[in-house]
C-alpha positions in Angstrom: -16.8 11.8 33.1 -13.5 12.2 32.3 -10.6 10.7 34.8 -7.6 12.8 36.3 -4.5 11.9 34.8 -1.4 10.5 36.8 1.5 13.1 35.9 4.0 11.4 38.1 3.0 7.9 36.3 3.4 9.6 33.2 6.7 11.2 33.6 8.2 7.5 34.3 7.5 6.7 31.5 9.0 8.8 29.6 12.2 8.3 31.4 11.7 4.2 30.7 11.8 5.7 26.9 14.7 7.4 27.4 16.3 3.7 28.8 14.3 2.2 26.1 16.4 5.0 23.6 19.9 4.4 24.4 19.1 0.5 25.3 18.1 0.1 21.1 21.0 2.8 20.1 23.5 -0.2 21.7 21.6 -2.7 19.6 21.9 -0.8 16.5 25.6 -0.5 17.4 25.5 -4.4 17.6 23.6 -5.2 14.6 26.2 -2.9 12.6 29.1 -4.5 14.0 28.1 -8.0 13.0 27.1 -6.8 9.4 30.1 -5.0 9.0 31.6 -8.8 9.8 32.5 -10.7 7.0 30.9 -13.6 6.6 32.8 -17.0 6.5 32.5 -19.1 3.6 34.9 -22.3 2.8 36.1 -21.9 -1.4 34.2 -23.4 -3.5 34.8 -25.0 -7.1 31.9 -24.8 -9.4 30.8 -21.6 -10.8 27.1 -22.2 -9.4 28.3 -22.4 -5.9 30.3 -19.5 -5.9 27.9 -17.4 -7.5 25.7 -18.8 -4.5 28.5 -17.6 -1.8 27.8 -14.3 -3.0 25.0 -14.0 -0.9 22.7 -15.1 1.8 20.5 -18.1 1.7 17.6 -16.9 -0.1 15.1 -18.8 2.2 16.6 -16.4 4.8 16.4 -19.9 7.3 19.1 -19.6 10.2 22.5 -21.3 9.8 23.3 -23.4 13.0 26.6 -23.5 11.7 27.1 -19.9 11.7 28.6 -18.2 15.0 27.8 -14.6 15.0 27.6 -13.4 18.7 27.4 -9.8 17.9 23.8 -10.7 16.1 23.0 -12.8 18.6 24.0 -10.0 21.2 21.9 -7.2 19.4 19.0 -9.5 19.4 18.7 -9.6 23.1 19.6 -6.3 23.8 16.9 -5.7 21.0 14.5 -7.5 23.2 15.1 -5.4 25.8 14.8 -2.3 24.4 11.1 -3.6 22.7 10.4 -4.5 26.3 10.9 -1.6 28.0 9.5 0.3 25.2 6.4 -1.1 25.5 6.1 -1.0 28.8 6.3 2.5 29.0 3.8 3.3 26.1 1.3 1.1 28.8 2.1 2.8 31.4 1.3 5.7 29.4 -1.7 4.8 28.6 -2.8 3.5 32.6 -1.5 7.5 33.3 -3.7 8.9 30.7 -7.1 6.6 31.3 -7.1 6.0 27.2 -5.3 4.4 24.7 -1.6 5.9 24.3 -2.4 7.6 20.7 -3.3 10.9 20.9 -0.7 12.8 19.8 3.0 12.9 18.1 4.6 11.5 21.2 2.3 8.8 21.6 2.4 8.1 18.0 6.5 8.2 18.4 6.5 5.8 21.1 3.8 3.6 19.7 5.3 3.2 16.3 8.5 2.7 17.6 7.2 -0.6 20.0 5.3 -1.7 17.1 8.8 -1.8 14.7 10.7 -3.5 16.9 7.7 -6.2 17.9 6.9 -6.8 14.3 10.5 -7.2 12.9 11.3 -9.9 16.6 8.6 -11.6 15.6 9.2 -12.6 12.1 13.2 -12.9 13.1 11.3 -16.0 15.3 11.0 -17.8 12.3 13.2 -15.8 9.1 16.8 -14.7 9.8 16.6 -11.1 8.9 19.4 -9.9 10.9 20.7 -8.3 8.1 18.0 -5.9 8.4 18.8 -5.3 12.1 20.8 -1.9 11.7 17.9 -0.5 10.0 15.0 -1.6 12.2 17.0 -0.9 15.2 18.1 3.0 14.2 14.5 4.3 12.6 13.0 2.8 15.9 15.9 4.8 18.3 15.6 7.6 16.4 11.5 7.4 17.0 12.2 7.4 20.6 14.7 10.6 20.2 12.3 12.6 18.2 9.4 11.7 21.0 11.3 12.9 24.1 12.9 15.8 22.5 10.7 17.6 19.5 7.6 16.2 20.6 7.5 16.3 24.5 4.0 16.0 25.5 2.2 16.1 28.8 0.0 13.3 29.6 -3.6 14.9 28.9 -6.8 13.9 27.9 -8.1 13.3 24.8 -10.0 15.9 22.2 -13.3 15.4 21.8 -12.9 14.4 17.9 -10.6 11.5 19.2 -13.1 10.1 22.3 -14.2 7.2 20.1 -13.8 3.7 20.1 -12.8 4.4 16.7 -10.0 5.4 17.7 -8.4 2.4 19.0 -9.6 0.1 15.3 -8.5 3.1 13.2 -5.0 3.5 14.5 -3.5 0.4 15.7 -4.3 -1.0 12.8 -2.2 2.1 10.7 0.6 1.7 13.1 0.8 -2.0 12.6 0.5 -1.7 8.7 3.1 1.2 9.1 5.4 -0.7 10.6 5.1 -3.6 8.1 6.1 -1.0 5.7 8.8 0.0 7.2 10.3 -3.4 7.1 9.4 -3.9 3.5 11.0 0.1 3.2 14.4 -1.9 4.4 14.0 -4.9 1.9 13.6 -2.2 -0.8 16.6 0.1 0.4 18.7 -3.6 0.2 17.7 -5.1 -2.9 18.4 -1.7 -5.0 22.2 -2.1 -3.2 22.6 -5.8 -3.9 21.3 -4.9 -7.7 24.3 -2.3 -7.8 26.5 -5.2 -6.6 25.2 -8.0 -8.8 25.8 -5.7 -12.2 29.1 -4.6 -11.1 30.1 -8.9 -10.7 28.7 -9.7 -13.4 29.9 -7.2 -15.5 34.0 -8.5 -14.0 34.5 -5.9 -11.6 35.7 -6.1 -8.1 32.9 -6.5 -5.4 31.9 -2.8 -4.4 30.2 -4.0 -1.4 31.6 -7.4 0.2 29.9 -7.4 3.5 26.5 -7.7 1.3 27.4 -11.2 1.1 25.1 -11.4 4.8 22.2 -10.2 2.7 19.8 -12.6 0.4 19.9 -11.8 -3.1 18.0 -9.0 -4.7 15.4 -11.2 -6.1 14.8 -13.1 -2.6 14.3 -9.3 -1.1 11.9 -8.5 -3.7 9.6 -11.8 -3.3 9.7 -11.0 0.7 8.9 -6.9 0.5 6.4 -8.1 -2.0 4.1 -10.7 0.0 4.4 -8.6 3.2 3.4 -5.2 1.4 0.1 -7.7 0.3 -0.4 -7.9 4.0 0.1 -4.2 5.1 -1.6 -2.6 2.1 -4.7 -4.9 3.3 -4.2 -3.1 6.7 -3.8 0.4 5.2 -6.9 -0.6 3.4 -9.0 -0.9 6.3 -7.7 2.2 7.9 -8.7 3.8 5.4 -11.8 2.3 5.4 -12.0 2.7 9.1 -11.2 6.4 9.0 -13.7 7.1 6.6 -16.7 5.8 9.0 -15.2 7.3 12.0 -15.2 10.8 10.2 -18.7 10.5 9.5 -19.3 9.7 13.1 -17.2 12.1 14.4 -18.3 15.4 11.5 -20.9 14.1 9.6 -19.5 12.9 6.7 -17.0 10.5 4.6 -14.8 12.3 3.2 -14.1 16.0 3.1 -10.7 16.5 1.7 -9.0 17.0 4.7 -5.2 16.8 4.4 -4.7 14.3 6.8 -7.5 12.1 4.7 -6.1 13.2 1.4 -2.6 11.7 2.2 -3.7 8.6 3.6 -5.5 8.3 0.2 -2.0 9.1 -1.8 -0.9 6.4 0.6 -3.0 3.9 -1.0 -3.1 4.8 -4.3 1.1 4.9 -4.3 1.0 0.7 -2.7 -2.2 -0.1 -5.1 -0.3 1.0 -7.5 2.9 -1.2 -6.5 1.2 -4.5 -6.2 -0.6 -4.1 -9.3 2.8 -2.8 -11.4 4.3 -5.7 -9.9 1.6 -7.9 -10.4 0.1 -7.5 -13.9 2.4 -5.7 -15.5 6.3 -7.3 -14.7 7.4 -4.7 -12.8 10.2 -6.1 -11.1 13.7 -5.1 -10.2 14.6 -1.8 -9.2 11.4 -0.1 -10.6 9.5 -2.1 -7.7 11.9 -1.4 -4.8 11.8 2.5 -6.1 7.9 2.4 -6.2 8.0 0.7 -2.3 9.9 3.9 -1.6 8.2 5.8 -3.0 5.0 4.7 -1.0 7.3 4.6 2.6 8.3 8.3 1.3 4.6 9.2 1.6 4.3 7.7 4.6 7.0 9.6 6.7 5.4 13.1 4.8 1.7 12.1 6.0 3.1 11.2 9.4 5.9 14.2 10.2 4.8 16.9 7.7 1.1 16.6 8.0 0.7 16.5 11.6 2.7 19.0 12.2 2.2 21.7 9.6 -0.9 21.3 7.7 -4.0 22.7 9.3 -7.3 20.2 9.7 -9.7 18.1 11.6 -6.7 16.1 12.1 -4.5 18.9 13.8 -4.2 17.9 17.1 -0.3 16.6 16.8 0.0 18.1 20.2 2.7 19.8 19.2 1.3 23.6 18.0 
């Protein structure tokens, strides 16, 4: 039997997103203002150490002796918008009797929790403020896109989705997309510290000074690259996990289906990544251009796909 839905439960929470919006649009604000700082550094005399000053500590560790209250600031406002986030994609979910994930607005809101989660929780231990701008703008811009091109209703489920399936197959593709998209930062950052690092080297004036806040291009690299091992093992899975739920669900594996065909691209663009990088010293700015590549994918299969292509997989909730 299938449980009435709470409307007015439903429309709070979309007006907590709209808080949850403008509370990470201030945060971006924040993160930009502290990057666009330049950082301190005393002079230094040997030609190691100031080829060192160029850029962040490569360990990405925090600097006690640092004082950045704009970071700090955008941090906890950060946490607030995550917060609030997330408590509305809950109460989303209590309003609907399901899991939040049934269509693009869910999706929106769900991605845009998990971002913002996944990138606090490794600035717990890794100072990746840096990166905050980023993080901080995709995720606000998630939120935007929900409650204005993808306004939903809270409604029940189609039948295709009433599975258990449902909750293994996609949390785990929203947490392995949201790795990515931290991994799709790293990449954007290393190819711009490259650019910087041949214009020094080569005697010229530093094109980009307030990259000095960022670790070097190599540091980015080694990062993107070990978490890109974790989320491709995730995409794995859901890939996995899709394929058994299909046969459940239509009686079969596979069937070409656009929405299976792009998840499949997905994989074949990060397998091909880690093994480039791997086995055969691809390194540098043919790596970050390949992690693109593979986030590139990702945003087609999540805001073309849905949307236009015509499947098992249309119900976007949004045609």
């Amino acid at each position: 039997m299938i449980s009435p839905v709470n409307d007015q439960l439903g429309q709070l929470a979309q007006y907590i997103i709209y808080f949850a919006a403008a509370t990470l649009a201030i945060s971006f604000i924040m993160f930009t203002l502290d990057f666009a700082k330049k950082a301190s550094a005393a002079p230094l005399a040997g030609e190691a150490e100031k080829s060192e000053a160029l850029y962040a500590d490569s360990s990405m560790e925090y600097d006690s002796s640092e004082v950045r209250p704009q970071g700090r600031a955008a941090v906890a406002v950060l946490v607030i918008g995550s917060l609030l986030n997330g408590v509305a994609v809950v109460m989303r979910g209590v309003a609907a009797h399901r899991v939040p994930w049934g269509n693009m607005y869910e999706f929106c809101t769900t991605g845009a929790f998990l971002v913002t989660a996944v990138y606090l929780g490794v600035l717990v231990k890794k100072d990746l403020r840096f990166m905050g701008s980023f993080v901080t703008g995709l995720a606000c811009l998630m939120l935007v896109l929900a409650g204005t091109v993808f306004p939903t209703p809270v409604g029940n489920l189609v039948p295709a989705l009433q599975s258990y399936w449902l909750v293994i197959h996609v949390s785990i593709a929203v947490l392995a997309s949201a790795l990515f998209t931290i991994t799709f930062a790293m990449a954007v950052l290393q190819l711009l510290q490259n650019r910087r690092t041949a214009l020094l080297e080569a005697g010229g004036k530093d094109p980009m000074p307030r990259l000095s806040r960022v670790p070097s291009a190599t540091a980015l690299e080694n990062m993107a690259y070990r978490i890109n091992i974790i989320a491709f093992s995730f995409w794995t899975f859901t890939v996995i996990a899709g394929a058994i739920w299909a046969a459940k669900a239509w009686g079969r594996y596979w069937g070409w289906d656009p929405k299976e065909i792009w998840s499949f691209i997905i994989w074949v663009v990060y397998a091909g990544y880690l093994h480039a990088r791997a086995t055969r010293g691809w390194t540098g700015a043919r790596s970050a251009w390949l992690s693109i590549a593979g986030y590139g994918c990702i945003i087609f299969n999540f805001a073309i796909v849905n949307i236009f292509f015509s499947g098992l997989h249309s119900y976007a909730g949004v045609k």
